[in-house]
Each structure stands twice: as C-alpha cells, then as structure tokens.
C-alpha positions in Angstrom: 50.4 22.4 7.8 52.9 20.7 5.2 55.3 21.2 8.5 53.6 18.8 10.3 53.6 15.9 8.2 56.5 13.5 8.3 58.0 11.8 5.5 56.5 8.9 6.5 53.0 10.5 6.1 54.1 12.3 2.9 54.9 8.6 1.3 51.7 7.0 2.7 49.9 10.2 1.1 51.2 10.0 -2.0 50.2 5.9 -2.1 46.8 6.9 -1.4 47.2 9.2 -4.4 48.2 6.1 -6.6 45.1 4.5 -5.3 43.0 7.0 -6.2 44.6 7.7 -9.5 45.0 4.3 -10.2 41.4 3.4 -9.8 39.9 6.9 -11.2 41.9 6.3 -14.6 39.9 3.3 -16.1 36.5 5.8 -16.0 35.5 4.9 -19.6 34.8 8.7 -20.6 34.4 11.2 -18.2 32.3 14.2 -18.8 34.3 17.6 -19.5 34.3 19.0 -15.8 35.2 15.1 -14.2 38.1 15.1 -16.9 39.3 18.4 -15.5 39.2 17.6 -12.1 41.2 14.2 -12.9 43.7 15.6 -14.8 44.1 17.9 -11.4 44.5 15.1 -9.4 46.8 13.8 -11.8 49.3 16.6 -11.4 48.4 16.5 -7.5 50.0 13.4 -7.1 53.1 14.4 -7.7 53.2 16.7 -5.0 54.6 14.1 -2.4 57.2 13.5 -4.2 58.4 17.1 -4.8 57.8 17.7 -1.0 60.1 15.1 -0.3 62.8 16.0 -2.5 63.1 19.0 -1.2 63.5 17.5 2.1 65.9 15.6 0.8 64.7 12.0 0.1 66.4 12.3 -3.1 67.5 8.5 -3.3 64.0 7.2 -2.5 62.6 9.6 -5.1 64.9 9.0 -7.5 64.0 5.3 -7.3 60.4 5.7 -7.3 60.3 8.0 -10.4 63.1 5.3 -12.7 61.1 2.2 -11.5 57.9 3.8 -12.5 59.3 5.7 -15.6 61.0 1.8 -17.0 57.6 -0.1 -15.8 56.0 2.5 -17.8 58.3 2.3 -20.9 58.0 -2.1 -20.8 54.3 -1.6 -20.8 54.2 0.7 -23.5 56.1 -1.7 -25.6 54.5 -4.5 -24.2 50.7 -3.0 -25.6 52.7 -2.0 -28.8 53.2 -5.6 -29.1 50.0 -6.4 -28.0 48.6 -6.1 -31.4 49.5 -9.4 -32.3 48.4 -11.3 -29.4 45.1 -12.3 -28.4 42.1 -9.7 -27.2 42.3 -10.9 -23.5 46.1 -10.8 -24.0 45.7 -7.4 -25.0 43.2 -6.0 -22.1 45.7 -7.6 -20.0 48.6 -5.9 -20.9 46.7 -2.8 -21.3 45.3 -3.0 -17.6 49.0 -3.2 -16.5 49.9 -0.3 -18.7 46.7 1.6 -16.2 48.6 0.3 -13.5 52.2 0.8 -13.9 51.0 4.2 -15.5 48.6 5.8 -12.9 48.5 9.4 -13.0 49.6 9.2 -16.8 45.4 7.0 -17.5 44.0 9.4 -14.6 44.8 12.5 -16.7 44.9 11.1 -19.8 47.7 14.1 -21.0 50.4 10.7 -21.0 53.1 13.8 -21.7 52.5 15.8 -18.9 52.9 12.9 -16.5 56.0 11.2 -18.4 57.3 14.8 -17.8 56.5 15.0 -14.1 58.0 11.6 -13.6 61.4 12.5 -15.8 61.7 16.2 -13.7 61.3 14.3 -10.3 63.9 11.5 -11.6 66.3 14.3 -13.2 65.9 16.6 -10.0 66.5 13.2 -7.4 70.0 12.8 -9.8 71.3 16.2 -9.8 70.1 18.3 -7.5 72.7 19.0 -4.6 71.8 17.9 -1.0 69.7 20.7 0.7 71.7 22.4 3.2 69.1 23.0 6.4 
C-alpha cells in the first residue's frame, strides 16, 4: 500500500498529521490511555517524512525538519522570555510555541520529538542519494 502513494500524497499526509497534532496538543490533560494514544500519533507523524527520505526527498526534508527545529528553538526562547511580559503576551507566545512545535505539545515527551526532528534533519544532510 505505501507503493501506491506518491510523494505528493505522502506530503499532504503528513500536513494532515500537523493538523491533527497541532490541534490534539492543547487537550488541557488527557486521561492515561488518550495520552498514550497521542504520544503514538506524535511519533506517527514522522513517518512521512522518513518515507520520503528514503525516496529521496532529502532537500525538502532537510528543509522541513531545520525550519521546524529553529521555529521551535525561537519559540522556546521566546516563552523563556515570556516571563517578563504580560499574561496575554505570554499565552500568545506559548500558543505559537504549540504551533511551531506540534508533535513535540501532542506527545508531550518534547525530547522524543526534538530527536525525531534532529534524526530526520541529520539523515536529509548526510545520507548518500539512494541508488534505485
């Protein structure tokens, strides 16, 4: 079945996956067996990605994972600083943070998915173009 889907498909699936992840990770507190299945769904969405690196979208990959792992970083700093601003200031940034940071508020394990994102960046840099 993985056959069958195009690159194309595999990017617009792993969007929907941002949606979902995106949306699912401002639950307030999930009960034990919800937190489970989002922290699944957390790792899950990286699967587009490592489908397409291995088909060789390393450059689009590569992108994806540093934009989302230096949005990540300025969001983190910028809810560090948020301490001295204002609380509307502060849910503001941290909303961004949710954001920017999908899959890392979805599972709420922020190492696991700042490690996902840094093996899909390192693997876009230097893995060696797939030979078909």
């Amino acid at each position: 079945m993985l056959n069958k889907l195009t690159d194309k498909h595999l990017f617009v699936l792993w969007g929907g996956l941002y949606i979902l992840c995106a949306g699912l990770g401002f639950i307030p507190e999930p009960g034990d067996l919800a937190s489970v299945a989002l922290l699944l769904l957390s790792v899950l969405f990286f699967a587009p990605g490592f489908v397409l690196l291995y088909r060789g979208r390393r450059k689009e990959v590569g992108i994806i994972s540093a934009v989302s792992l230096g949005l990540t970083l300025g969001a983190l700093l910028l809810n560090v600083w948020s301490v001295v601003m204002t609380a509307f200031e502060g849910q503001v940034v941290y909303v961004v943070l949710g954001l920017v940071s999908a899959p890392m508020f979805c599972g709420r394990v922020w190492l696991l998915s700042l490690f996902l994102w840094a093996l899909l960046l390192s693997a876009a840099v230097f893995s060696k173009k797939r030979v078909s």
